[in-house]
PDB file of N, CA, C and O in Angstrom:
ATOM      1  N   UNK A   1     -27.086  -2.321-123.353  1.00  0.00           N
ATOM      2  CA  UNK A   1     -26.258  -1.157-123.542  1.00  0.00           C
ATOM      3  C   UNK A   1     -27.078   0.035-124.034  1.00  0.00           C
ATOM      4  O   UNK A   1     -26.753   1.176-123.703  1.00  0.00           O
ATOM      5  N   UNK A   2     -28.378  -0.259-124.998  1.00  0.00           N
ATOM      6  CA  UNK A   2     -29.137   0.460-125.306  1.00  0.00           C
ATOM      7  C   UNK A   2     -29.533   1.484-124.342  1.00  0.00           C
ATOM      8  O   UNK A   2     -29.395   2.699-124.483  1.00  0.00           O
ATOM      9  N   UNK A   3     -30.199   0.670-123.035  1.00  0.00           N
ATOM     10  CA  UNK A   3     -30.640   1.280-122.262  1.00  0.00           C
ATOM     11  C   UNK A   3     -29.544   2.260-120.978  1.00  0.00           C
ATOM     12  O   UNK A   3     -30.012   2.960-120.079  1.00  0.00           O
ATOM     13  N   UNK A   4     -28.551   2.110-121.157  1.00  0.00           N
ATOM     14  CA  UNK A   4     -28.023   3.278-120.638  1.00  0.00           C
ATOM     15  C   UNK A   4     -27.552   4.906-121.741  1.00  0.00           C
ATOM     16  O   UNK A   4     -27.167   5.978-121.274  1.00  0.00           O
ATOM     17  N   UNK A   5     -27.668   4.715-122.592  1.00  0.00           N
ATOM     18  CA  UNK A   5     -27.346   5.739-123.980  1.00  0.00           C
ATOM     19  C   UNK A   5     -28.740   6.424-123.367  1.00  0.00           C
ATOM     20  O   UNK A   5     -28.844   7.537-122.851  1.00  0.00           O
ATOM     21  N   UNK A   6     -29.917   5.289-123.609  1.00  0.00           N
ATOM     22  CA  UNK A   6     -30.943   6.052-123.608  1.00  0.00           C
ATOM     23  C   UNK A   6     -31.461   7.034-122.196  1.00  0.00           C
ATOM     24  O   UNK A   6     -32.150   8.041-122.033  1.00  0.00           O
ATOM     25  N   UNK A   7     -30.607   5.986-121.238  1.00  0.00           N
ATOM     26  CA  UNK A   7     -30.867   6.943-119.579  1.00  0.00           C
ATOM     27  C   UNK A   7     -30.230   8.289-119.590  1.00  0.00           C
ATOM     28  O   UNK A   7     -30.873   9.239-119.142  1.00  0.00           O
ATOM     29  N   UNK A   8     -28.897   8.482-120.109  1.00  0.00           N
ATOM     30  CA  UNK A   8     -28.164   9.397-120.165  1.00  0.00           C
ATOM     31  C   UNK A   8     -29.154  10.087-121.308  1.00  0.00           C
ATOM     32  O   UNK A   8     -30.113  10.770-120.949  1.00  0.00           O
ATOM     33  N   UNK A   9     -28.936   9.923-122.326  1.00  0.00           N
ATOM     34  CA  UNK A   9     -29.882  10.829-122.865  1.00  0.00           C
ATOM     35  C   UNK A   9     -31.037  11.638-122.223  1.00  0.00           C
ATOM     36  O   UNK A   9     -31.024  12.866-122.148  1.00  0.00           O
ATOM     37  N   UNK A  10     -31.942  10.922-121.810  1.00  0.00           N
ATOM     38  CA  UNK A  10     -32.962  11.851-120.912  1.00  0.00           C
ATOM     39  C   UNK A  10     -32.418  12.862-119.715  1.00  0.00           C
ATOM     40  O   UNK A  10     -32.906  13.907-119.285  1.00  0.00           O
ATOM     41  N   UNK A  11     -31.411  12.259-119.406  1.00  0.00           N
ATOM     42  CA  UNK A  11     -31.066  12.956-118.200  1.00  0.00           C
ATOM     43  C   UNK A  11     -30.683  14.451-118.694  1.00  0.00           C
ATOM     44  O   UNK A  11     -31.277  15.515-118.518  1.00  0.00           O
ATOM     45  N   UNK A  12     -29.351  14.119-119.447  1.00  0.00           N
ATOM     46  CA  UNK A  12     -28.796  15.401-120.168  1.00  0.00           C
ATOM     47  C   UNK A  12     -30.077  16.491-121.019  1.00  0.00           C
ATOM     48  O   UNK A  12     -30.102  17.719-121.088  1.00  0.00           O
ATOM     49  N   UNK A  13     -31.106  15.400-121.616  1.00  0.00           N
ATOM     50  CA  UNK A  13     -31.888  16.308-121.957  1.00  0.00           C
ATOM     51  C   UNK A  13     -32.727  17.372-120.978  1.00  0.00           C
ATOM     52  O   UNK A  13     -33.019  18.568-120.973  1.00  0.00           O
ATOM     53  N   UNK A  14     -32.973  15.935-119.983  1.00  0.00           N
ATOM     54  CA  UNK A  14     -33.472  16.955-118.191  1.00  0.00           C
ATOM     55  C   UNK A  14     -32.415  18.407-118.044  1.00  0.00           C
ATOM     56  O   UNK A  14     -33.013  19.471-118.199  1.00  0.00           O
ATOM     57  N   UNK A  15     -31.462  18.463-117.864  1.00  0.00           N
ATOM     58  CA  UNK A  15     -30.787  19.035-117.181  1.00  0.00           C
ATOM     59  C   UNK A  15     -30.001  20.556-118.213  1.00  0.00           C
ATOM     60  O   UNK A  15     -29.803  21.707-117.823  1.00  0.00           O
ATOM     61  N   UNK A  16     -29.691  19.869-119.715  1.00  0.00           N
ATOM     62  CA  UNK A  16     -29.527  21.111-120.521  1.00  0.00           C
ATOM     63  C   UNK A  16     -30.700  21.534-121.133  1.00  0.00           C
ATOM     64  O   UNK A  16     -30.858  22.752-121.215  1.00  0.00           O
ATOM     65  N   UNK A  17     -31.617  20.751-121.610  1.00  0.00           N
ATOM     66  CA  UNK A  17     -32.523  21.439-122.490  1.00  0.00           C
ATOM     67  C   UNK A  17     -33.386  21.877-121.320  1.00  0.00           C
ATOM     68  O   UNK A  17     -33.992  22.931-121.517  1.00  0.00           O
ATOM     69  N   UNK A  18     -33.527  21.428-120.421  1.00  0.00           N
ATOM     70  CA  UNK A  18     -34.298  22.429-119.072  1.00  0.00           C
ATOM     71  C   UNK A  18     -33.603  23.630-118.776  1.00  0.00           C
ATOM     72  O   UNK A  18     -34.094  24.758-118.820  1.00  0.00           O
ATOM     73  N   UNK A  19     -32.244  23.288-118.423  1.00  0.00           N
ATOM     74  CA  UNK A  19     -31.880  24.795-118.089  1.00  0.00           C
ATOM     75  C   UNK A  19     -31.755  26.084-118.739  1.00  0.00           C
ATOM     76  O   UNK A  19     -31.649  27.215-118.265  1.00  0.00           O
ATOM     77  N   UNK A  20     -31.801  25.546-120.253  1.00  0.00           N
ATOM     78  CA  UNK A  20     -31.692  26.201-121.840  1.00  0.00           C
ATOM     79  C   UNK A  20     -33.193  27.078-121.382  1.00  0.00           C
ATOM     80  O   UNK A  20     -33.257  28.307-121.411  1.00  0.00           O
ATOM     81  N   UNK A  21     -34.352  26.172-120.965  1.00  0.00           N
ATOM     82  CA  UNK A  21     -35.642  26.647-121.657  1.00  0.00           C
ATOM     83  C   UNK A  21     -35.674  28.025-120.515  1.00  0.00           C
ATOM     84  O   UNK A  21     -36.268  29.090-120.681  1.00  0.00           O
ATOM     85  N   UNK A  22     -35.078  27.729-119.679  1.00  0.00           N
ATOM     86  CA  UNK A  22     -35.204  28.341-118.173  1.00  0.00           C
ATOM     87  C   UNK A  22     -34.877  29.721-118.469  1.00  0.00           C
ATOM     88  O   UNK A  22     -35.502  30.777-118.369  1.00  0.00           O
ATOM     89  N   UNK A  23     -33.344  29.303-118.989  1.00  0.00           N
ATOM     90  CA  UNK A  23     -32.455  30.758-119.312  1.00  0.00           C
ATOM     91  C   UNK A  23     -32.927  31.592-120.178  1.00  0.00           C
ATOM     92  O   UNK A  23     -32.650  32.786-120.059  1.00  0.00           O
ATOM     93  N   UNK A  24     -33.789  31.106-121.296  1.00  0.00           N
ATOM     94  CA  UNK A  24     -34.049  31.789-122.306  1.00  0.00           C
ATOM     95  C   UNK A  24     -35.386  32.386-121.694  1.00  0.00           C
ATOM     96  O   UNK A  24     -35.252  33.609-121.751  1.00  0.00           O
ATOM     97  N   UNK A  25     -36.428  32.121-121.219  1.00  0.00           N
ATOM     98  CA  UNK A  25     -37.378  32.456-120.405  1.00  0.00           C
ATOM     99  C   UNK A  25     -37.193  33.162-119.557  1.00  0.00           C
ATOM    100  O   UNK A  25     -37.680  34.290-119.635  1.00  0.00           O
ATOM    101  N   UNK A  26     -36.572  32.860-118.641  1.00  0.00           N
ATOM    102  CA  UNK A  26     -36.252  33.880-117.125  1.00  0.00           C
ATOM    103  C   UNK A  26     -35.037  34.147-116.781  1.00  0.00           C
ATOM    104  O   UNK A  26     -34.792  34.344-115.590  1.00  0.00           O
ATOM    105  N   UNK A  27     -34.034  34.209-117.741  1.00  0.00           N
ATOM    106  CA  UNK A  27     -33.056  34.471-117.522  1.00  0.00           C
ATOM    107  C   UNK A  27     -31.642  33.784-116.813  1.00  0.00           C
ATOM    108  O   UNK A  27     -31.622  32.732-117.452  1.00  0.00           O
ATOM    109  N   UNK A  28     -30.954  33.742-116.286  1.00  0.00           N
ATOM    110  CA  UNK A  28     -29.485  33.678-116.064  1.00  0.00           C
ATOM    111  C   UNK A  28     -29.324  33.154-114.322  1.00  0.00           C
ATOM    112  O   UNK A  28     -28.583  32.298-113.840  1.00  0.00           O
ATOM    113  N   UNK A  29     -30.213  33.941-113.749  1.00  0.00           N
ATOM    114  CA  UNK A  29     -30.388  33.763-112.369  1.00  0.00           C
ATOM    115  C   UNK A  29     -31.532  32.982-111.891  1.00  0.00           C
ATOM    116  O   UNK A  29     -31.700  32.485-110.777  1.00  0.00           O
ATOM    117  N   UNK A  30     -32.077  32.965-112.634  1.00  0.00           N
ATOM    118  CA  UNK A  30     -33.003  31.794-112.798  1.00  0.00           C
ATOM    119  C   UNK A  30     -32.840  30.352-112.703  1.00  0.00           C
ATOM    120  O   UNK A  30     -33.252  29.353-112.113  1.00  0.00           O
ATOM    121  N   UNK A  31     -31.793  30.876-113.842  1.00  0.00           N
ATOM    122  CA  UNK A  31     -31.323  29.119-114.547  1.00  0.00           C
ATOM    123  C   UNK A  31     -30.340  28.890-113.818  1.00  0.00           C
ATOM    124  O   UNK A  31     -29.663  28.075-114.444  1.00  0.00           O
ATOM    125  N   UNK A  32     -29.827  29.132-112.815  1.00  0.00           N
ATOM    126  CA  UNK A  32     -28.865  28.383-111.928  1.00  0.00           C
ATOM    127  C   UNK A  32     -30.011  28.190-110.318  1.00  0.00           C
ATOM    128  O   UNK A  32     -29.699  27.539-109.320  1.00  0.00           O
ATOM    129  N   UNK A  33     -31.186  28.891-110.501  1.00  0.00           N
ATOM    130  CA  UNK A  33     -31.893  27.855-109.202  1.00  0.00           C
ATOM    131  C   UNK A  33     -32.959  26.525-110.358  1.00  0.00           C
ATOM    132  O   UNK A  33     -33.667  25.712-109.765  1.00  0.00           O
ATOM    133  N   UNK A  34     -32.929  26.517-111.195  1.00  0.00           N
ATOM    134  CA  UNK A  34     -33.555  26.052-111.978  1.00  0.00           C
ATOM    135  C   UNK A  34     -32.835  24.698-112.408  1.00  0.00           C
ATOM    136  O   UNK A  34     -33.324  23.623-112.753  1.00  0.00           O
ATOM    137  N   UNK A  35     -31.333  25.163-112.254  1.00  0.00           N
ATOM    138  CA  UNK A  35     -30.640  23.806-112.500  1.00  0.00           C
ATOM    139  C   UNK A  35     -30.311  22.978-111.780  1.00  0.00           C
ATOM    140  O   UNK A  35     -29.946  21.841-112.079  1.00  0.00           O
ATOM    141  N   UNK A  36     -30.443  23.666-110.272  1.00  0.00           N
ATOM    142  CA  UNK A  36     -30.575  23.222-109.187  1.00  0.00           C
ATOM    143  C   UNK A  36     -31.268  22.021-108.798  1.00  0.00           C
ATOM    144  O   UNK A  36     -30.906  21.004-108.205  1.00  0.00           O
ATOM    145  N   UNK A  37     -32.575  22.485-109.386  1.00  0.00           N
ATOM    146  CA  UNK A  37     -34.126  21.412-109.204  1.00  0.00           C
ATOM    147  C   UNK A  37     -33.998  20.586-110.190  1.00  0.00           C
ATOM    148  O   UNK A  37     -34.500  19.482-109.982  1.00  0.00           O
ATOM    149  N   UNK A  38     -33.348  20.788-111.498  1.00  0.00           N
ATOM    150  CA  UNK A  38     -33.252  19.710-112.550  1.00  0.00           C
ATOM    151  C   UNK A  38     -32.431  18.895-112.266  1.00  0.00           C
ATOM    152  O   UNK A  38     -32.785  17.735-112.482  1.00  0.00           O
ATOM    153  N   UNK A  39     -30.909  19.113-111.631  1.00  0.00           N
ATOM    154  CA  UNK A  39     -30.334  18.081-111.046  1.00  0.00           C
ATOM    155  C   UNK A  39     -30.872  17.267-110.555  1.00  0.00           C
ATOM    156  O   UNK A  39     -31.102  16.150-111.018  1.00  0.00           O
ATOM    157  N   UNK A  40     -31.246  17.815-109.235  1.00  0.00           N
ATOM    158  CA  UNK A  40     -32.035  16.996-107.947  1.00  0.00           C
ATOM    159  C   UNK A  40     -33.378  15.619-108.609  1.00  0.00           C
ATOM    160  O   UNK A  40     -33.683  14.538-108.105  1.00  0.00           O
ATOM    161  N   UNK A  41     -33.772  16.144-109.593  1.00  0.00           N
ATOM    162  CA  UNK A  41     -35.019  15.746-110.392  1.00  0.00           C
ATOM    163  C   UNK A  41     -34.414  14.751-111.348  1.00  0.00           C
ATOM    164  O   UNK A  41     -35.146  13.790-111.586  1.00  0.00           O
ATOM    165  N   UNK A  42     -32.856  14.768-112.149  1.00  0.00           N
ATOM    166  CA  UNK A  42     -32.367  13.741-112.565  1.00  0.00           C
ATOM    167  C   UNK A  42     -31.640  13.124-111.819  1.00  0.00           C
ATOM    168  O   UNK A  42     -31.076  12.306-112.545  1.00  0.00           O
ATOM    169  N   UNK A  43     -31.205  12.969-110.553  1.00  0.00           N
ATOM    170  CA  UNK A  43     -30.360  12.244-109.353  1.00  0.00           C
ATOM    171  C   UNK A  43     -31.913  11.243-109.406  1.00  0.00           C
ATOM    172  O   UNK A  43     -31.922  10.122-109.914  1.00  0.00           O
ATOM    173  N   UNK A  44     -33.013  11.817-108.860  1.00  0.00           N
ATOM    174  CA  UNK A  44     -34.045  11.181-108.549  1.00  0.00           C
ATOM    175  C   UNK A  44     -34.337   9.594-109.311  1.00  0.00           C
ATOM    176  O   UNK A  44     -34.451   8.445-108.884  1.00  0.00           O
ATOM    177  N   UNK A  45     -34.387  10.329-110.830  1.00  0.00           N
ATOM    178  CA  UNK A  45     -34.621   9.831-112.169  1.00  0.00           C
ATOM    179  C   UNK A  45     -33.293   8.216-112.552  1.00  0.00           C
ATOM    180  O   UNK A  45     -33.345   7.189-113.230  1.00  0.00           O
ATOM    181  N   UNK A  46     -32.288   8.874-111.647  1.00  0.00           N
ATOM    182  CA  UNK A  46     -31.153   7.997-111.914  1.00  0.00           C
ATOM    183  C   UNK A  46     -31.181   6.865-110.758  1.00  0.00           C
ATOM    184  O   UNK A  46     -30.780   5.709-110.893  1.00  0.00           O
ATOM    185  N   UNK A  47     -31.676   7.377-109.722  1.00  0.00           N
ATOM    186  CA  UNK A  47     -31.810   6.468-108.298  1.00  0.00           C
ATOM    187  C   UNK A  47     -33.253   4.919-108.279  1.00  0.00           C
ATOM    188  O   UNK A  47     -33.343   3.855-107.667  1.00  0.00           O
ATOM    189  N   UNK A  48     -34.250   5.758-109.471  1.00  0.00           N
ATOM    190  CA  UNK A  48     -35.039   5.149-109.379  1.00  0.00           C
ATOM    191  C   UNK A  48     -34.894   3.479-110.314  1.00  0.00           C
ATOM    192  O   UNK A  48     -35.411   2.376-110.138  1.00  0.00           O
ATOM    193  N   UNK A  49     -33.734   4.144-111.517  1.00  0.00           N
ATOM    194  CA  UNK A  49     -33.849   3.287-112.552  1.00  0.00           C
ATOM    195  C   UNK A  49     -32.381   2.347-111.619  1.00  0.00           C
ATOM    196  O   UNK A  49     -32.178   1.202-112.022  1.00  0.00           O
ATOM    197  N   UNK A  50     -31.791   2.685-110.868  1.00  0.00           N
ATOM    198  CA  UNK A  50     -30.610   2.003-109.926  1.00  0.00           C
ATOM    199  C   UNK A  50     -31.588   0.530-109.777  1.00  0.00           C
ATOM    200  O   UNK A  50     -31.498  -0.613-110.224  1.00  0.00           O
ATOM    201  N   UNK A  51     -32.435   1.181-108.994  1.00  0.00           N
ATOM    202  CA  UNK A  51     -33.157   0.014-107.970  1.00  0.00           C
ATOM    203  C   UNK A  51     -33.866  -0.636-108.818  1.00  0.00           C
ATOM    204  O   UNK A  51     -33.985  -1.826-108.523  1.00  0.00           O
ATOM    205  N   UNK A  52     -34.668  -0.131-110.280  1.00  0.00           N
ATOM    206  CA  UNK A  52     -35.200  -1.364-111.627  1.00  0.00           C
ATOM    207  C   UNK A  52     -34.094  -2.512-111.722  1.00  0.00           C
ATOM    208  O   UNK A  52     -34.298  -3.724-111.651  1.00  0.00           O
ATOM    209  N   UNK A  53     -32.902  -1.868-111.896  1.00  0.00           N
ATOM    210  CA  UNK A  53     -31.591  -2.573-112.666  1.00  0.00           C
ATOM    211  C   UNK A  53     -31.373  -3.912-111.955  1.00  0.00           C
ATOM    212  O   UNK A  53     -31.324  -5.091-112.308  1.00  0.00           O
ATOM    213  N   UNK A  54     -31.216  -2.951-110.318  1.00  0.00           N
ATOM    214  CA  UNK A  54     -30.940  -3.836-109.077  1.00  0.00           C
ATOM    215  C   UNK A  54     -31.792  -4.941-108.574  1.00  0.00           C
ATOM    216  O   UNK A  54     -31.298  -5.798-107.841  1.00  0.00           O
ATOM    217  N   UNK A  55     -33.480  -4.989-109.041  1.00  0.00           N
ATOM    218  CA  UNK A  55     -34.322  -6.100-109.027  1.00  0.00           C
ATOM    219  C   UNK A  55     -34.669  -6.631-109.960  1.00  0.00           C
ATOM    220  O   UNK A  55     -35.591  -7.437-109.839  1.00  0.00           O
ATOM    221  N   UNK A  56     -34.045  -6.385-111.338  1.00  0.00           N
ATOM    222  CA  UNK A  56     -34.411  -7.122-112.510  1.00  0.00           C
ATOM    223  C   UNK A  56     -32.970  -8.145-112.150  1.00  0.00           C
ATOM    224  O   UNK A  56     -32.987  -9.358-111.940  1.00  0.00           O
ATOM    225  N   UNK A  57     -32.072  -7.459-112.158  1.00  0.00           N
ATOM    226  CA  UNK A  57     -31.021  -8.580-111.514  1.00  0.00           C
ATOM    227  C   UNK A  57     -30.593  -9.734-110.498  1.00  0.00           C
ATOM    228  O   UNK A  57     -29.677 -10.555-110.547  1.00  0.00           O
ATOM    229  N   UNK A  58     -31.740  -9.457-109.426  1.00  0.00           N
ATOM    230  CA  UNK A  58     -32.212  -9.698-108.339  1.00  0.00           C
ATOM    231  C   UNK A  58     -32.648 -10.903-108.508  1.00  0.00           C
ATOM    232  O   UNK A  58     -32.113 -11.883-107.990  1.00  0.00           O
ATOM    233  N   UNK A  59     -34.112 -10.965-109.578  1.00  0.00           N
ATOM    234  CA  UNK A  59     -34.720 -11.305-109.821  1.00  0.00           C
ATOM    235  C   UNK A  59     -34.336 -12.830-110.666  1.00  0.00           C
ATOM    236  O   UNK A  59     -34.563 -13.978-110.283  1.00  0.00           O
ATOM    237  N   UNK A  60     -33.793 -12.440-111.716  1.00  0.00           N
ATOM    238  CA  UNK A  60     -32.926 -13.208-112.188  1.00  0.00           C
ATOM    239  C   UNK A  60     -32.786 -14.824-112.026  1.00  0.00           C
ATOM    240  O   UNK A  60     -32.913 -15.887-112.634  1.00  0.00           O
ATOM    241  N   UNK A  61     -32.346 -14.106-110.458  1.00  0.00           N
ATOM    242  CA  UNK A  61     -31.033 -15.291-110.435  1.00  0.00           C
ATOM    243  C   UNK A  61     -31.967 -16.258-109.344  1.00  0.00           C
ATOM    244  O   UNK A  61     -31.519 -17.328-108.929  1.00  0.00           O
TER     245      UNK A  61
END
């Protein structure tokens, strides 16, 4: 259970404290192509740890 608190955590940190650093840096219009790529970059982040989950389980059995 640990380890999903902790996935979400990074992610949200990906995605607000990135877009935070963005906005405050380059502004407003920025930070919506900026959040763009941070999404895409935590979808990535979330797809990769899918397929850990999916062969540690795999694995298993």
């Amino acid at each position: 259970m640990e380890e999903y608190r902790l996935l979400w955590a990074v992610v949200g940190f990906v995605i607000i404290g990135g877009g935070l650093a963005i906005a405050l840096s380059y502004g407003l219009r920025a930070a919506a192509l900026g959040l763009a790529c941070l999404t895409a970059g935590a979808s990535t982040l979330l797809g990769l740890w899918f397929i850990l989950v999916l062969l540690e389980r795999v694995s298993r059995d």
